[in-house]
C-alpha positions in Angstrom: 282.1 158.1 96.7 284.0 158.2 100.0 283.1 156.0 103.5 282.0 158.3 105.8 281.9 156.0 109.6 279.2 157.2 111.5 280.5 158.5 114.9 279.0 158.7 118.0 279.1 161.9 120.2 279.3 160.9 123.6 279.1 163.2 126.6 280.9 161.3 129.2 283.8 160.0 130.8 284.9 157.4 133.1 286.8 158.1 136.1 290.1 157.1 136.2 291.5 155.0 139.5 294.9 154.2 140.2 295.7 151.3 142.6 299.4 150.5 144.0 301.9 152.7 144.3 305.6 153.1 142.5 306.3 152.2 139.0 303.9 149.2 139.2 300.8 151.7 139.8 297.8 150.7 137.8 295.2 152.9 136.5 292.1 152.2 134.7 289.2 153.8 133.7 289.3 157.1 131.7 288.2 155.9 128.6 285.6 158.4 126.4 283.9 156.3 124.1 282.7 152.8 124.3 285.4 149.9 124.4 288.0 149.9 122.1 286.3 152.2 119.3 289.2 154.3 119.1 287.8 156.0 116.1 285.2 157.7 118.4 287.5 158.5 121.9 290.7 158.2 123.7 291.4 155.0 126.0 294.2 156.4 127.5 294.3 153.0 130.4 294.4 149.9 129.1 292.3 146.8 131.2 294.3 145.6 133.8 294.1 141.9 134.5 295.0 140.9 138.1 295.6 136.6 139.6 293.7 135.7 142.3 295.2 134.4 145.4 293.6 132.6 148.6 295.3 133.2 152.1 294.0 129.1 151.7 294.8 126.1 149.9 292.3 125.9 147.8 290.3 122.4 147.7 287.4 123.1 145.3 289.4 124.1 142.5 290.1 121.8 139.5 293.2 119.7 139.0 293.6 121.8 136.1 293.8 124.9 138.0 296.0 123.4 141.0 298.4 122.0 138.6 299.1 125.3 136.9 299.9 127.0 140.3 301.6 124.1 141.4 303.3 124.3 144.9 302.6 128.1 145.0 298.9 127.2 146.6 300.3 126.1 150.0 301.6 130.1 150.9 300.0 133.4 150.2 303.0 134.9 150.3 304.6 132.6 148.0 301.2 132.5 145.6 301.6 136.1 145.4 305.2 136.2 144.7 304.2 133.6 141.9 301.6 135.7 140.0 303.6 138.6 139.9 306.5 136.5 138.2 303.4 135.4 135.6 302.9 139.0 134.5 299.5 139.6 136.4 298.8 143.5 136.6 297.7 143.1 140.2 297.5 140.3 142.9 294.2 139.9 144.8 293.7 138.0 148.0 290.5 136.5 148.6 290.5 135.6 152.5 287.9 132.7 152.2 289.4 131.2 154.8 287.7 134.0 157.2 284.2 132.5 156.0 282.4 131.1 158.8 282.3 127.7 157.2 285.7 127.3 155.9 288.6 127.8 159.0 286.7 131.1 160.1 289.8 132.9 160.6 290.1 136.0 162.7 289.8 139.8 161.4 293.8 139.5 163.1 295.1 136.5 161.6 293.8 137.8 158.0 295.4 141.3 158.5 298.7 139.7 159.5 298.0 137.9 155.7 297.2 140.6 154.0 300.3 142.6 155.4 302.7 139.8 154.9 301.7 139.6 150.9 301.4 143.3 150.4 305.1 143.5 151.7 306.6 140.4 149.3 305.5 141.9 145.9 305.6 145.2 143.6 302.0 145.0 142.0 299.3 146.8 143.2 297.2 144.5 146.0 293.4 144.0 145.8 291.8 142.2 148.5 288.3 140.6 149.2 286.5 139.4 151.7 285.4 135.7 152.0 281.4 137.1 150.5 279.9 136.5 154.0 278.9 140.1 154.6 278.7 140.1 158.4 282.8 138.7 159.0 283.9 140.7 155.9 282.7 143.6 157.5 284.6 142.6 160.8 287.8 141.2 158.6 288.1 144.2 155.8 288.9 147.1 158.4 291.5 145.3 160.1 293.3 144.5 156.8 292.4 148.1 155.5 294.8 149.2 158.9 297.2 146.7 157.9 297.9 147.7 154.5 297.7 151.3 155.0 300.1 153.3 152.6 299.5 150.8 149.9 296.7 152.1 148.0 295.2 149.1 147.4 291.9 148.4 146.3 289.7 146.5 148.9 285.9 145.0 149.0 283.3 144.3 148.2 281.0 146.1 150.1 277.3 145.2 149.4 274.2 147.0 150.3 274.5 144.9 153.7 277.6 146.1 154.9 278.7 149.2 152.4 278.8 151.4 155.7 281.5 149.9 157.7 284.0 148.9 154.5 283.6 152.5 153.0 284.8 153.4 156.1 287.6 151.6 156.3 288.7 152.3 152.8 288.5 156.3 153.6 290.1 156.0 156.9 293.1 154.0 155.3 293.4 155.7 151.8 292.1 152.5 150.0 290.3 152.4 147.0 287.0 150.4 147.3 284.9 148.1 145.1 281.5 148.2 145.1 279.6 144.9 144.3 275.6 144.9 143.1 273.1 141.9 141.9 273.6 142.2 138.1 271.0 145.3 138.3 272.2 148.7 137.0 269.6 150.4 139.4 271.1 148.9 141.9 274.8 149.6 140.9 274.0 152.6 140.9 272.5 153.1 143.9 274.9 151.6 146.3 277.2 154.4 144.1 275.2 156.9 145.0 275.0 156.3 148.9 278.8 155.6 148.8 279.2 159.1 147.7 276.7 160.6 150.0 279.0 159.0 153.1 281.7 161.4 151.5 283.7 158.7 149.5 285.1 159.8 146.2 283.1 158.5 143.2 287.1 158.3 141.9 287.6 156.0 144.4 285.1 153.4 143.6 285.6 150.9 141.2 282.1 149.0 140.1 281.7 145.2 140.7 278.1 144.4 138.8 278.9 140.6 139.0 279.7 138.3 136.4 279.3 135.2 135.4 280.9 132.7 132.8 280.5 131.6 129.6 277.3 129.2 128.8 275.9 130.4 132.4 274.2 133.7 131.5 277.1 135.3 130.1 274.2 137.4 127.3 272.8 139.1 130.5 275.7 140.2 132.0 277.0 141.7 129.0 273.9 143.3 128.8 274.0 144.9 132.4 277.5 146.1 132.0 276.9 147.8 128.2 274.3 149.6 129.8 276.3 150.8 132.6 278.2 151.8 130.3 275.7 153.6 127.8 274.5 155.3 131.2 277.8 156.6 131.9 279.1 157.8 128.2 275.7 158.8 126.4 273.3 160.1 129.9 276.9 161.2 131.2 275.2 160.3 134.2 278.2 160.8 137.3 277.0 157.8 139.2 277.7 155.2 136.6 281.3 156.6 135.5 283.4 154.8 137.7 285.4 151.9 136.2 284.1 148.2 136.1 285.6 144.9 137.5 285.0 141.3 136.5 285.5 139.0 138.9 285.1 135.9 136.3 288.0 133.3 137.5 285.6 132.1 140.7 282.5 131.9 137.8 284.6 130.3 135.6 286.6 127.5 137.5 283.4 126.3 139.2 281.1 125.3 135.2 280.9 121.6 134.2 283.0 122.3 130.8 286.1 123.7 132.8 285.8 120.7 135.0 284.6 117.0 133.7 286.9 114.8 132.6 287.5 113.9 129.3 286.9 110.4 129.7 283.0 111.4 130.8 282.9 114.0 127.3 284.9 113.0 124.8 283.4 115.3 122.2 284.6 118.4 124.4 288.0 117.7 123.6 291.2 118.0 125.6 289.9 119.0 129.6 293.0 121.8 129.8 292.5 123.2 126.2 288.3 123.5 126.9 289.2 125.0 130.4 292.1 127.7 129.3 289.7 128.5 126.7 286.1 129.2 128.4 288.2 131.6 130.9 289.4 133.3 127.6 286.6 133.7 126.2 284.0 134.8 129.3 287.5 137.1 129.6 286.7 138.6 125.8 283.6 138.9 126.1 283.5 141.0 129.5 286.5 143.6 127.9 284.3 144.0 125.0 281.3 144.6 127.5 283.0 147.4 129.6 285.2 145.8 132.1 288.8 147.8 132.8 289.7 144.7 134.8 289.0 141.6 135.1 290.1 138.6 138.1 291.2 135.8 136.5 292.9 132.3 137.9 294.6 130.7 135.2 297.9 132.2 134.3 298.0 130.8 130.8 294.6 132.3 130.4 296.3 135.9 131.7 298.3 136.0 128.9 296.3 135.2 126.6 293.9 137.8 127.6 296.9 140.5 127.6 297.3 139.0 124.3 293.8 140.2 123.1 294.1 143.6 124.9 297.3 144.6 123.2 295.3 143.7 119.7 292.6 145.6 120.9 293.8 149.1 121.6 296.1 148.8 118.6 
């Protein structure tokens, strides 16, 4: 007697969003069924995986981490240039050195940044605000009017200051990225009052936090295949917009990406244990629902290309 594979019918589909412009455009999203069951629906964008980048040098990250960037780290510009060489979909700049407690640098000097790195490189530009919600909202709309005509994705607005950085993305022809509390009710709320300011829900790209491997990795896989079973099975229009992880900063900050081997032997080689919990928290979120992610180690990059090519076949 023959197989027969169940299928599901779904009734929805996520949006797709392009970011960049030129040949080097990315879009993601679109995809019909849940990820990478191309026996069920079309996936017709693959995940995009993006470097990050820090308009600082950073001092909190591991030697690990430095050492793979090498002299990159002391320029943006230069950083940037760097991950593009590396294969990285996408470059995003975090400006933590506009948070209050790191150099607080101006809403000016971060838009000159921003300008200066969407200018040396191809791939599309994602940028972020240092988290502190009151200067992001005074940094992100001067660096939305400084890399106007780029397309580039910018956040991430939070319920605190969604208003002002919506704004700034419409005004400047920006796609925005929406960030919630690992809560689907509330991911798709500050959807919905995106859209009722008159922003496109095409032009929002979901940011339902992540975290990494070990550190509650079960529950945020959990928040993002129910986003997902929202947006495919309920077809509901406020949870179809594509998903970003932002896992590099989760990763690169854990005890086992960090202690020396000398301290745990049993671990193994620190480089190997590091690449390989970015990896992994980087499978796991693709096989969740994520159509990008934000990584920091460029050997892990590749190695999560790697797994996407296998993936789609």
């Amino acid at each position: 007697m023959a197989l027969t594979i169940p299928k599901e019918n779904y009734t929805g589909k996520i949006c797709s969003v392009q970011i960049g412009t030129g040949a080097k455009a990315i879009v993601i999203g679109g995809a019909t069924a849940l990820p990478f069951l191309g026996f069920e629906g079309t996936f017709p964008n693959k995940p995009a995986v993006a470097l990050e980048v820090m308009d600082i040098t950073p001092q909190d990250w591991p030697e690990t981490l430095k050492k793979a960037c090498g002299s990159a780290v002391s320029s943006p510009v230069q950083w940037a240039k760097f991950c593009q060489q590396k294969g990285a979909d996408a470059v995003v700049l975090r400006l933590m050195g506009t948070h209050p407690d790191r150099e607080n640098k101006s809403a000016d000097e971060a838009a000159k940044t921003a300008g200066d790195v969407a200018a040396a490189i191809d791939v599309p530009l994602i940028i972020l605000g240092s988290g502190q919600t009151e200067k992001d909202a005074k940094v992100l709309p001067a660096v939305a009017a400084a890399t106007r005509g780029k397309n580039c994705a910018i956040g991430k607005a939070m319920e605190e200051n969604y208003k002002t950085i919506a704004a700034a993305a419409m005004a400047n022809d920006h796609k925005l990225i929406a960030m919630s509390q690992l809560d689907v009710n509330l991911a798709k709320q500050l959807n919905i009052l995106l859209t009722q300011m008159g922003l496109d829900k095409e032009r929002i790209i979901m940011d339902p936090m992540s975290s990494a491997l070990g550190y509650g990795l079960e529950y945020t896989y959990s928040v993002l295949e129910r986003i997902r079973l929202a947006a495919l099975l309920q077809n509901d229009p406020m949870m179809q917009t594509p998903i970003v992880c932002d896992i590099g900063e989760q990763v690169w900050k854990v005890k086992e990406t960090m202690a020396p081997e000398s301290e745990v032997v049993e671990w193994g080689v620190l480089e190997d244990r590091a690449l390989a919990w970015e990896m992994v928290t980087a499978s796991a979120m693709l096989t969740a629902g994520a159509d990008m992610l934000i990584m920091r180690h460029p050997h892990a990059v590749l190695k999560a290309k790697e797994a996407i090519a296998e993936l789609m076949g």
